[in-house]
Residue, then its C-alpha position, 0 to 999 in steps of 0.5 A: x506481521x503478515x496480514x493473514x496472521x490473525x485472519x477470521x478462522x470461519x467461512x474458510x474455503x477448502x484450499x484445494x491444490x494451493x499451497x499453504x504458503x498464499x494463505x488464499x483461503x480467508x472466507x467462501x469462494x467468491x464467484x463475482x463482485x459488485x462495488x465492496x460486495x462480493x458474491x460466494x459460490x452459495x449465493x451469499x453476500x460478503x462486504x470486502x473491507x479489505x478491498x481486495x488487498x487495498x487494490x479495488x480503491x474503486x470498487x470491485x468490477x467498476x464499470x468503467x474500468x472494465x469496459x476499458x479491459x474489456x475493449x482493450x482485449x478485444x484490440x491488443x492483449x499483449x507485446x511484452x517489455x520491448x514493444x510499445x503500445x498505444x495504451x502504454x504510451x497513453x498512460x505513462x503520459x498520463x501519469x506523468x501529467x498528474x504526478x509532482x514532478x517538473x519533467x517526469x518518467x515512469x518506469x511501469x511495472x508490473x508488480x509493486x514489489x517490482x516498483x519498490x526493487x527497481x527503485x532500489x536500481x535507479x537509487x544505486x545508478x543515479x547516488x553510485x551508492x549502495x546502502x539502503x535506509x527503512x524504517x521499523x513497521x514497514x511493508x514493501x514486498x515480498x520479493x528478493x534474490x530472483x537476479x542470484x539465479x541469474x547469468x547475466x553480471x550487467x543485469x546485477x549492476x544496481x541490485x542487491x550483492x552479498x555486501x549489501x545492508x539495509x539498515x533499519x531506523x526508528x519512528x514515533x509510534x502514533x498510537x501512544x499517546x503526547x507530542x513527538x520528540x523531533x529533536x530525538x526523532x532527527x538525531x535518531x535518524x542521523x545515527x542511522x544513516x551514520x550506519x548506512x553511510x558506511x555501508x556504501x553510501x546510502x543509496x535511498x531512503x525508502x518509507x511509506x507514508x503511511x504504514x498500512x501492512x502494519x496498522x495503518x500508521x501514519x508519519x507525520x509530514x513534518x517527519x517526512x520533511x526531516x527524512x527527505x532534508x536528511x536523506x538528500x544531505x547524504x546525498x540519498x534520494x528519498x523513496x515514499x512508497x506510496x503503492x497502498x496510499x497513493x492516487x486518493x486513497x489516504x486522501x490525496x493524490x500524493x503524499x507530496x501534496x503536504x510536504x515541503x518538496x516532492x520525493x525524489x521517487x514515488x511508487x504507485x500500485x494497487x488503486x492504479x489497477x484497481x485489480x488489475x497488475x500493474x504498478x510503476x516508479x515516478x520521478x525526475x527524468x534526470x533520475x529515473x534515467x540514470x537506470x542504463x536501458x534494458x536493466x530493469x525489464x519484465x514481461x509483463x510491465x506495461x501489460x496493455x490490458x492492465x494499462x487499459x484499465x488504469x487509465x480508465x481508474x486515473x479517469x474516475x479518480x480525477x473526475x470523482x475527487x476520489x482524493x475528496x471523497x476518501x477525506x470525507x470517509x475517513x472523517x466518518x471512519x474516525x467519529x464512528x471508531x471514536x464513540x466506539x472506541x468511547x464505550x468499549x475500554x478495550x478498544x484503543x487507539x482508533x485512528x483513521x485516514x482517508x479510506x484506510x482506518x484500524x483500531x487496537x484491542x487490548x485486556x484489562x491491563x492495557x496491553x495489546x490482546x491479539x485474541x481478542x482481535x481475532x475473536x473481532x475478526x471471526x465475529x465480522x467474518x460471521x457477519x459476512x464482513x471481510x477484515x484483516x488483522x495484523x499490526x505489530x503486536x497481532x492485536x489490530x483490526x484494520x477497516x479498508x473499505x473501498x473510497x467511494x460508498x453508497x450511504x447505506x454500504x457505509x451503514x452495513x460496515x460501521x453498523x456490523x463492526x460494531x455489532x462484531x465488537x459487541x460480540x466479541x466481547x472483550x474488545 
C-alpha cells in the first residue's frame, strides 16, 4: 500500500503542474523547517511525524549538517561518478570504520532504490546467479527497467533479463497475537528458495529488517538468523535493507548488532542524508568488488555536497548515541500506544521500535477499518500533525517522528495523536 493511500484529505496544497503520479500534495506548502516543525507559507506550525519520509532521522535543518552543505557548496559542488573528492573519500572511509564488516567497501549512491538495485548487481557477480528471494510486505523502491532502454549489452550483465524471477516468501505476521512457528517458518522458506534455486540460482535474499513502508513490522532476529543461515546454505548472500532502519533509528546502528553474523550486504539511505540524497551498499570487500568497475555508476552518487552533509549526520549520530536515544523513545512510543490502545477497543496492535512506531484501526468486528484510519489521519492533519497511513490492509496509522525530541515536542505529538484518536471516533 503506497503511503499516500490513506494520507489526511485536509490542508491539502494546490498540485500545481505537478504530476498526480508523486502524490506531493499532503498538507499546505512548506516553506521552511526547524527539528520536527515545519512552517507553511501561512505562517502555520505543523509537527512532521513523518520526518520527511524517514529521512530527517536528525530533525529538519540540523545545524550542523547544514553548516557542513553550506560549506561544502562554497568548495566543491559537484564532479560526477568518475572524479573523486575529498569529501567523498572521507565518507566512504567513514562509513566503512563504523560498519560490521572485517575489510569493508562501499559503493554510494545516490538513491536507495539505486542502493537496493546495485545490489542485486553485486549478488548475480559475486553468486553467478540470478534469482532473487523477497519477502510478503516489503518495501524497496520504485525503480526498474531504465537499463532496457539501454545500448550497452556489459552494462546489463548483472541486472534484471526477461528470465528473471523474484520469488516471494512468507513471514510471521507480528501483529497477531502467540509465538512464532520456526519450524514452519523455516520450512516455508526452504520451499521458497526451492523455488528460487530453479530459477537460476538464487542470487540474494534481500529483507528489511523492519518492515516500515508496510506498518512498521519488525522480524525478529532469531528469523533473520534463519534467512541468513538459509540463504548462505544456497550459496545466497543475504541483503538487510536497512535504508529506513539503519544508523540508530530502530535503535541500533545496524540490525547486525543483534544477529549471529553480520549480512553479507547491508543498504544504508535516508537518516545517512538526513534530506540530502545520498544512499550506498556496505560489504565485504571480497564481495562488494566481484562488481567488474564501471557496472553500476551514476551521476550523481557520491554527490560532495550530500557527502558534506552525512558526514556531519554520522558526527551526531555517533557523538548523540542517536542509537540510545531512539531506544528510549521508542520505549515512550510503545507505553504511550499501550494506555492508549488499553482505553480505545478499536485500536490494536500498538507497536514500537526505536523512533519507528504505528498502530491499527479496526471496527466492532475486529477487522481492520481503513476508514477509520483515514478519519485519524484528517483529525491529526487538523491539528497540524503530519502522519501517514498504509499497512497491508489500509488500515495503519504510522508515528515517525524524528529520534531526538525535546520533552515538550514529545508532549505535542503523543498529547495530539490522542486527541486525533479521540475525535475520530471509532478508532
Amino acid at each position: 500500500m503506497n503511503e499516500l493511500a490513506t494520507a489526511p484529505l485536509t490542508g491539502l496544497s494546490a498540485p500545481g503542474h505537478e504530476a498526480r503520479s508523486t502524490g506531493s500534495a499532503v498538507g499546505p506548502r512548506f516553506t521552511s523547517g526547524h527539528g520536527p516543525w515545519l512552517y507553511a507559507d501561512d505562517g502555520t506550525r505543523w509537527f512532521d511525524g513523518t520526518s520527511g519520509s524517514g529521512a530527517a532521522t536528525l530533525g529538519h535543518q540540523h545545524p550542523e549538517v547544514t553548516a557542513a552543505a553550506i560549506a561544502q557548496i562554497g568548495r566543491l559542488t559537484h564532479t560526477g561518478c568518475k572524479l573523486m573528492s575529498d569529501v567523498r573519500a572521507g565518507l566512504t572511509a567513514r562509513i566503512a570504520g563504523i560498519a560490521p564488516y572485517h575489510d569493508p567497501a562501499v559503493l554510494p549512491t545516490a538513491t536507495g532504490a539505486e542502493a537496493v538495485e546495485a545490489a542485486l548487481k553485486i549478488a548475480r557477480a559475486a553468486t553467478g546467479h540470478r534469482a532473487v528471494l523477497s519477502f510478503r510486505y516489503g518495501y524497496h523502491g520504485k525503480t526498474a527497467g531504465a537499463l532496457g532502454l539501454t545500448w550497452r549489452a556489459e552494462f546489463k550483465s548483472f541486472s534484471a533479463l526477461p528470465r528473471d524471477t523474484v520469488v516471494t516468501a512468507d513471514l510471521p505476521d507480528p501483529r497477531r497475537p502467540g509465538p512464532v512457528d520456526a519450524a514452519a517458518f523455516a520450512a516455508g522458506l526452504s520451499a521458497a528458495l526451492d523455488r528460487a534455486d530453479r530459477l537460476g540460482g538464487t542470487a540474494a535474499v534481500v529483507l528489511e529488517p523492519v518492515q516500515v513502508t508496510e506498518g512498521v513490522l519488525a522480524v525478529p532476529p532469531a528469523l533473520l538468523d534463519e534467512i541468513a543461515r538459509q540463504a548462505g546454505e544456497r550459496g545466497a548472500l543475504f541483503v538487510l535493507d536497512e535504508i529506513y532502519t539503519g544508523l540508530g533509528r530502530a535503535g541500533r546502528l545496524f540490525a547486525a548488532e543483534l544477529l549471529v553474523r553480520p549480512p553479507d550486504l547491508t543498504l544504508l539511505g535516508k537518516t545517512l542524508g538526513n534530506g540530502f540524497p545520498i544512499a550506498a551498499v556496505v560489504g565485504e570487500r571480497e564481495t562488494v568488488d566481484a562488481l567488474p568497475p564501471g557496472v553500476q555508476t551514476s551521476t550523481f552518487s557520491g554527490h560532495p555536497v550530500s557527502c558534506a552533509a552525512a558526514g556531519a549526520v554520522l558526527d551526531t549520530v555517533v557523538r548523540e548515541d542517536l542509537a540510545g536515544e531512539a531506544r528510549v523513545l521508542g520505549a515512550r512510543l510503545a507505553a504511550d500506544l499501550g494506555a492508549l490502545a488499553a482505553g480505545n477497543p478499536r485500536l490494536a496492535a500498538p507497536r514500537a521500535i526505536g523512533a519507528l512506531a504505528a498502530f491499527d484501526c479496526v471496527g466492532a468486528d475486529g477487522r481492520p477499518d481503513p476508514a477509520a484510519a483515514r478519519r485519524v489521519l484528517a483529525a491529526a492533519s487538523e491539528r497540524r500533525l503530519l502522519l501517514f497511513g498504509g499497512g497491508p490492509e489500509g488500515a495503519t496509522v504510522k508515528i515517525v517522528p524524528p529520534a531526538l525530541l525535546a520533552t515538550d515536542e514529545y508532549l505535542f505529538l503523543i498529547e495530539t495523536l490522542h486527541a486525533s484518536v479521540t475525535a475520530a471516533g471509532s478508532c
